[in-house]
C-alpha positions as CSV (number, residue, x, y, z in Angstrom):
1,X,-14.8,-20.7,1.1
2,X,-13.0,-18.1,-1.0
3,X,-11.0,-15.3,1.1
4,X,-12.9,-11.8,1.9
5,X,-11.8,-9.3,4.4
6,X,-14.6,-10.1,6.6
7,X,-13.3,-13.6,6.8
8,X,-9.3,-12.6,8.2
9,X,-9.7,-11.5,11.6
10,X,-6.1,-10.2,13.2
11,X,-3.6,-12.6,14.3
12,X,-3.5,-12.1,18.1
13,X,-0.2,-14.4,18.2
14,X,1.4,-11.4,15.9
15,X,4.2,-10.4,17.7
16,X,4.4,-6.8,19.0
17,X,7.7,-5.7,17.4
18,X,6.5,-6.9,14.3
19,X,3.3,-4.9,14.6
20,X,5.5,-1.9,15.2
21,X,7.9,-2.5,12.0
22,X,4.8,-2.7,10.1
23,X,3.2,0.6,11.3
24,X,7.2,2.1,10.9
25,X,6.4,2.1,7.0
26,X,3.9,4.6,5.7
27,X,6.1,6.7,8.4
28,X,9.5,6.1,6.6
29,X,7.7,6.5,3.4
30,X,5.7,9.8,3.9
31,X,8.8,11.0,5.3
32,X,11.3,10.3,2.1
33,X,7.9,11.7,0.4
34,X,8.4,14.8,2.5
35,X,12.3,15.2,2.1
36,X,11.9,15.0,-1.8
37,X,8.8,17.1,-1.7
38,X,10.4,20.2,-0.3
39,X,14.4,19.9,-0.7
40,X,15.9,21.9,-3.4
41,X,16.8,19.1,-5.3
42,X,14.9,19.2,-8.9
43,X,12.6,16.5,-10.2
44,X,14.7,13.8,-12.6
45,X,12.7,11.7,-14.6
46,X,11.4,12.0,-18.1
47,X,9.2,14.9,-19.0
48,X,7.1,13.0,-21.3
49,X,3.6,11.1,-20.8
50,X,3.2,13.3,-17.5
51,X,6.0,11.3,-14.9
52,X,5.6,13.6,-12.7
53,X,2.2,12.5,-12.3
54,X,2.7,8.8,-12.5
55,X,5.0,9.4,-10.1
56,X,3.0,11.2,-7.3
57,X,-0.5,8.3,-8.1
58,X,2.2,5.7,-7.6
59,X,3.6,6.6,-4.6
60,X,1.0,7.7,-3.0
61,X,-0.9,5.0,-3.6
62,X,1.6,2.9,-2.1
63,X,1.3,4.9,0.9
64,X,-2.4,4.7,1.5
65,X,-1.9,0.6,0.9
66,X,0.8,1.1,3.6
67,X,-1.7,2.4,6.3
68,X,-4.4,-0.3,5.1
69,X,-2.2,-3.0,5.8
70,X,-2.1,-1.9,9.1
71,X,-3.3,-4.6,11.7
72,X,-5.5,-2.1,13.5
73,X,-6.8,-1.0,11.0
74,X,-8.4,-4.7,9.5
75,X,-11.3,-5.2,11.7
76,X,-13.1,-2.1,9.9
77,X,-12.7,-2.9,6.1
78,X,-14.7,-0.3,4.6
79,X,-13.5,2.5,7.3
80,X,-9.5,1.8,7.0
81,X,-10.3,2.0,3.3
82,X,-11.6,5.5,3.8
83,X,-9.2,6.6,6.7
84,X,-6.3,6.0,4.4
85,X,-7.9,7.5,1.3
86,X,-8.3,10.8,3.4
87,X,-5.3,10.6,5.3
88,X,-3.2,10.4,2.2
89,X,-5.3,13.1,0.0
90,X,-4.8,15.2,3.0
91,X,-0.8,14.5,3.7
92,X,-0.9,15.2,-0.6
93,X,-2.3,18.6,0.1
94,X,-0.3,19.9,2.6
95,X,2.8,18.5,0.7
96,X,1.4,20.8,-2.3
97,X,0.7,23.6,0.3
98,X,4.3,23.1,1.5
99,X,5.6,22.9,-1.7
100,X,4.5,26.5,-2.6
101,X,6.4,28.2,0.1
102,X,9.8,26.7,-1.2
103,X,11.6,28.3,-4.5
104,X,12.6,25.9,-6.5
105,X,9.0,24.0,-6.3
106,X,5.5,25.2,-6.8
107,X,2.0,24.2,-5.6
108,X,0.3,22.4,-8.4
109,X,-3.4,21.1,-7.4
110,X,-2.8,17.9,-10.2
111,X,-0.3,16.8,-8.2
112,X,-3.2,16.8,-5.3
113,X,-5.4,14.5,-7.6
114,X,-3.1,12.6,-8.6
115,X,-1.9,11.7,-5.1
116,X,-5.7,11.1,-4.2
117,X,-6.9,9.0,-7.0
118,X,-3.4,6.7,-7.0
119,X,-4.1,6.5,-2.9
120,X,-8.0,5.7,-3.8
121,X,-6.9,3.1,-6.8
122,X,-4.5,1.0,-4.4
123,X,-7.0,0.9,-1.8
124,X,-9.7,0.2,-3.7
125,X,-7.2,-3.0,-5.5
126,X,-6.1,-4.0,-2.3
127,X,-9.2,-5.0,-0.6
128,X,-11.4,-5.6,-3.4
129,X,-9.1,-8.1,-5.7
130,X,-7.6,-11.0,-3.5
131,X,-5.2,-11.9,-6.1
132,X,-3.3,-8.6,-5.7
133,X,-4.0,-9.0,-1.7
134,X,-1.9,-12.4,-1.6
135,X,0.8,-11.2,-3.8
136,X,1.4,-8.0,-0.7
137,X,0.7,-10.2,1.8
138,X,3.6,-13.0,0.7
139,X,6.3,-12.7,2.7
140,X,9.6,-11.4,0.9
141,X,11.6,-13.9,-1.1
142,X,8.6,-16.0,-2.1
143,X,7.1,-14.3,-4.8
144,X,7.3,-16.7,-7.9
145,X,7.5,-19.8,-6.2
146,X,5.2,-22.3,-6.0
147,X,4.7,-24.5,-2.5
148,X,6.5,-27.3,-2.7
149,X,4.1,-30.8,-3.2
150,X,5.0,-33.9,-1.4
151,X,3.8,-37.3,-3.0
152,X,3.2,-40.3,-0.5
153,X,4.2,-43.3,-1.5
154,X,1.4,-45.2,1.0
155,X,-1.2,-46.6,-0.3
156,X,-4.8,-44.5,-0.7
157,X,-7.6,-46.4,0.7
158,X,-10.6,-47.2,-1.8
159,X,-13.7,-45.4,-0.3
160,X,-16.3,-47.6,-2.7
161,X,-14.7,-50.8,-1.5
């Protein structure tokens, strides 16, 4: 039976303090989102093919994958998809709005789409293309390996015999 969303129900032997270091990272991430959004340092990166807007779909999108990971969140597929669409176009605006009361920084509403449309993208990949699911979910270290394949040197019974 191929793996859906529907299928994975939550772990109940999870344990709790790993349940809290998973919902600890869209928090550290929209916070370093937050620090770089309204600090006076500038934006580095090349000015060319519109970084600054890779930039803000890529992160953001990473974020709204961050808060559909979370456990809680799994037993409602199609509402933790929009929850963390709208959370993260939201946290994108206010960053903008924030953004526009600083002086080196100003308020730029592509930013805003590109936040919402990288968070809507991820989400979207995430629980619609398993392949991409298994490669999040694999624990750290074990991307590229293959399981290892033990060979049993006992004989296999004939079932036509």
């Amino acid at each position: 039976m191929p793996e859906t969303i529907e299928s994975r129900t939550p772990d109940p032997a999870v344990a709790p303090g790993r349940r809290r270091r998973a919902a600890a990272w869209p928090l550290v991430l929209a916070a370093a989102i937050t620090w770089e959004s309204v600090s006076a340092i500038p934006s580095v990166g090349p000015s060319w093919l519109g970084f600054d807007k890779l930039a803000h779909f890529g992160v953001f999108g990473l974020l709204a994958t961050t808060i559909a990971r979370l456990e809680p969140a799994k037993r409602w597929p199609l509402l933790r998809e929009l929850w963390a669409i709208v959370l993260v176009s939201v946290y994108g605006l206010a960053i903008e709005i924030l953004q526009g009361f600083t002086t080196i920084r100003s308020m730029e509403y592509a930013d805003w789409v590109a936040d919402t449309l990288g968070a809507a993208l991820a989400v979207a990949l995430y629980l619609r293309w398993a392949w991409f699911r298994r490669l999040l979910e694999r624990p750290a270290g074990q991307h590229g390996r293959q399981p290892r394949i033990e060979i049993s040197r006992a004989p296999v019974p004939n079932p036509s015999a």
